[in-house]
C-alpha positions in Angstrom: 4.9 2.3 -3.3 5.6 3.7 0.1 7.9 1.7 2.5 6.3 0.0 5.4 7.7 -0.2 9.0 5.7 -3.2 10.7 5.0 -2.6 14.4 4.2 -5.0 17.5 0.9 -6.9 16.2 -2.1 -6.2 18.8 -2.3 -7.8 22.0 -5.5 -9.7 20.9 -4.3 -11.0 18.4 -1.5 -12.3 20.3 -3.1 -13.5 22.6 -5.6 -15.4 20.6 -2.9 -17.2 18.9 -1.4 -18.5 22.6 -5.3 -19.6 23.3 -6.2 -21.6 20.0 -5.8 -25.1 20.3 -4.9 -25.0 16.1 -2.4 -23.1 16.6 -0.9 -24.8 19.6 -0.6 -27.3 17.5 1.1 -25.8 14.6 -1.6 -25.4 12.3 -2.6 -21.9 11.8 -5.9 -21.0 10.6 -7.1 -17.6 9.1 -10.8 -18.6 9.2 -10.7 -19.2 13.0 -10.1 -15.8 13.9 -13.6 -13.9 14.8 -14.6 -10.9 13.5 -13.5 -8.8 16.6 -9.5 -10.0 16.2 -9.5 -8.9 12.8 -11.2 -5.7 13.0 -8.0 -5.3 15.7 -5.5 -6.2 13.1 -6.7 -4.0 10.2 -7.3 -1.0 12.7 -3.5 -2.0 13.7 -2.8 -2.4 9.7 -4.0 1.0 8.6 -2.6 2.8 12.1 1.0 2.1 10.8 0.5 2.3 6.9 -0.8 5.8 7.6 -4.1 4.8 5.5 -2.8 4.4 3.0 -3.1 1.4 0.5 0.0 -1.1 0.9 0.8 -1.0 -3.0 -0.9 2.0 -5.0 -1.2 4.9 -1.7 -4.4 5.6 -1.8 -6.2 6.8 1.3 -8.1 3.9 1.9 -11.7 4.4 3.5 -13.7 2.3 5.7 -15.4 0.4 3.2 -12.9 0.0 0.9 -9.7 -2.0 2.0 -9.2 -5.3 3.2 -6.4 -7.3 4.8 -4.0 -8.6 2.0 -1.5 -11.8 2.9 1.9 -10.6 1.0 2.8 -14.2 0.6 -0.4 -16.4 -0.2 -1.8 -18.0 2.7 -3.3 -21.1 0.4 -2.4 -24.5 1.2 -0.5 -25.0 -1.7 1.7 -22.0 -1.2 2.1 -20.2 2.2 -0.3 -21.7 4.8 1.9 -21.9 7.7 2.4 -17.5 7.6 -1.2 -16.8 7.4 -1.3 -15.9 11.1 2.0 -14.3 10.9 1.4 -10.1 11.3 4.4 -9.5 9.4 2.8 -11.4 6.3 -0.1 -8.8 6.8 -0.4 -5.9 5.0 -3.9 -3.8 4.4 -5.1 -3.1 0.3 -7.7 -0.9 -1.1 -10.7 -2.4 -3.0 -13.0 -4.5 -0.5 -15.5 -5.4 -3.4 -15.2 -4.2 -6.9 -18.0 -1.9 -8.5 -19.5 -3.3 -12.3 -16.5 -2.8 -14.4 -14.4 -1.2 -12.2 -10.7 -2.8 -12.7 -8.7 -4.6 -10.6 -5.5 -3.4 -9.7 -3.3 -4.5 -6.3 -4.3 -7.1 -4.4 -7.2 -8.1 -5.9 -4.9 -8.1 -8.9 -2.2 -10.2 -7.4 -4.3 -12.5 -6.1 -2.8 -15.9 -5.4 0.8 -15.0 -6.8 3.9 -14.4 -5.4 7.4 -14.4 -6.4 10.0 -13.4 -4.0 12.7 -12.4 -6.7 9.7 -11.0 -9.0 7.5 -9.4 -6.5 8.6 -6.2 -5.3 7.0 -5.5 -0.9 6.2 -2.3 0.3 8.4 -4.4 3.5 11.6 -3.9 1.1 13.1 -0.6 2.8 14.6 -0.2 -1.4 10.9 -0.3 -2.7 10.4 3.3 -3.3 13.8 3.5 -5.1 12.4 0.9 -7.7 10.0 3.3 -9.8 9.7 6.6 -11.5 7.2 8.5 -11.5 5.7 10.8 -14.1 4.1 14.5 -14.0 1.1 12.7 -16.4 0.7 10.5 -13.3 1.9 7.0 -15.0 4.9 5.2 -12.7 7.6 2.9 -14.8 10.3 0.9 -13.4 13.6 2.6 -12.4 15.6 1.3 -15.8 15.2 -0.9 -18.0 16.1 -4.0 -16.7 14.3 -3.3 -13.4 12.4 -6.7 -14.2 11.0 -7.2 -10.6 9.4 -3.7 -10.9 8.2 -4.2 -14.5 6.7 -7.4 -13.0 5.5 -5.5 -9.8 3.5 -2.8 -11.9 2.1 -5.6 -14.0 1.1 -7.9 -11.2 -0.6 -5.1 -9.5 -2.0 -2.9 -12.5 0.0 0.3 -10.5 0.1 1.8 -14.2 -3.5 1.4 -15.6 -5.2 4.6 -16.4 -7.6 5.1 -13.0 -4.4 5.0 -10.9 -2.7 7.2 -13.7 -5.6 9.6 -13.5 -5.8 9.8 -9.6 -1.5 10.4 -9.6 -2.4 13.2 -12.3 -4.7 15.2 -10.1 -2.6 14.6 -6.7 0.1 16.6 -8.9 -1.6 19.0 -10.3 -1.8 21.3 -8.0 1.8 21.3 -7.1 2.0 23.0 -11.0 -0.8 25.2 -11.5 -2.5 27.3 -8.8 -6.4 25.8 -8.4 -7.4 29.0 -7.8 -5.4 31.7 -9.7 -4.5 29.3 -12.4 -0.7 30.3 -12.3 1.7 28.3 -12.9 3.8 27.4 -9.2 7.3 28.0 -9.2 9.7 25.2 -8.0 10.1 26.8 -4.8 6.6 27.1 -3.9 5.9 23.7 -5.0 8.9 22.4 -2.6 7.4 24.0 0.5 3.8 23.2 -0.7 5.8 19.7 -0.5 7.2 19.6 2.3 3.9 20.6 3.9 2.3 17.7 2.5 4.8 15.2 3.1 4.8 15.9 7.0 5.5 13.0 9.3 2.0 11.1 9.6 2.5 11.9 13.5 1.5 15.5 12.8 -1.2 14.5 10.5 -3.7 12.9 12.2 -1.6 9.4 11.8 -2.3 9.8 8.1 -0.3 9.7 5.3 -1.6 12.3 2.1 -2.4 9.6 -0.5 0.3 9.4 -3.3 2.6 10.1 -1.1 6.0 9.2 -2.8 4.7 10.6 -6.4 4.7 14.0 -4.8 8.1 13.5 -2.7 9.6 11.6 -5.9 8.6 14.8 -8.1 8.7 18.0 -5.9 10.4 17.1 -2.8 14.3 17.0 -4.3 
């Protein structure tokens, strides 16, 4: 889980909220907002997560993410922060394939814990898990409850996201072309070099991003 720095929410969306009577009113309503504002806010989402998903890191495509409310925007739980852009945050899997399993926040749902739920908004987050060369992530110790709870919650551990960290590692050990093993200085610079500052990437984040920094960039 990579840290996320929230920026100024889009002007639109802004300025809708000032225009709708609702929310004059202090009633805030998701489902008022037209399609156009919230294709602002998820281009706005992905711009500053790098695109890359909120929970698991992986690149998220154009068909597959959606905008996720960290705190439940339900009546019986959140309703007055569902309009609030620091609430926002942008998830991978925007509809689910025949038996493909759910995992972030299709997996969290409706749920939320502050003390139990570790955010991606949490500048600590990325200090709460270890991660494996066999691509499976466990809490930092023991009696890391909230991230025991936080894999859980989300399904960061179950074997598709296992698999996908496996493969984003694996060639930071063996060469995919010469089939050498790397040495630990090649696989520092190789890194370093996919680690750069999403600035000088396109605005992109490489998915996986703090397996590889957690396991080669030290």
């Amino acid at each position: 889980m990579k840290h996320i720095r929230k920026e100024q929410e889009p002007i639109e969306f802004s300025e809708w909220k000032k225009q709708d009577k609702m929310f004059r009113r202090g009633k805030p309503n998701w489902n008022r907002l037209n399609a156009d504002i919230k294709n602002n806010i998820r281009t706005s989402l992905l711009r500053e997560q790098g695109y890359i998903c909120c929970y698991c890191e992986r690149e998220l495509s154009d068909n597959d993410h959606h905008i996720e409310h960290l705190k439940p925007k339900s009546k019986n739980k959140f309703p007055e922060l569902q309009l609030d852009y620091t609430n926002l945050l942008c998830s991978c899997q925007l509809e689910l394939e025949n038996g493909e399993p759910r995992h972030c926040g299709n997996s969290k749902g409706g749920w939320f814990d502050e003390n139990l739920l570790i955010s991606p908004l949490d500048p600590d987050c990325e200090a709460q898990f270890v991660y494996n060369a066999d691509g499976h992530v466990e809490p930092s110790d023991d009696n890391n409850v909230a991230a025991k709870t936080a894999i859980n919650r989300l399904q960061l551990d179950i074997d598709k996201l296992a698999d996908m960290r496996k493969n984003a590692i694996e060639p930071f050990i063996i060469d995919p072309i010469t089939f050498e093993e790397i040495s630990a200085d090649e696989a520092r610079e190789f890194a370093e070099n996919y680690l750069k500052e999403k600035e000088e990437n396109d605005g992109s984040y490489n998915e996986f991003y703090i397996t590889i920094k957690y396991l080669f960039d030290n």
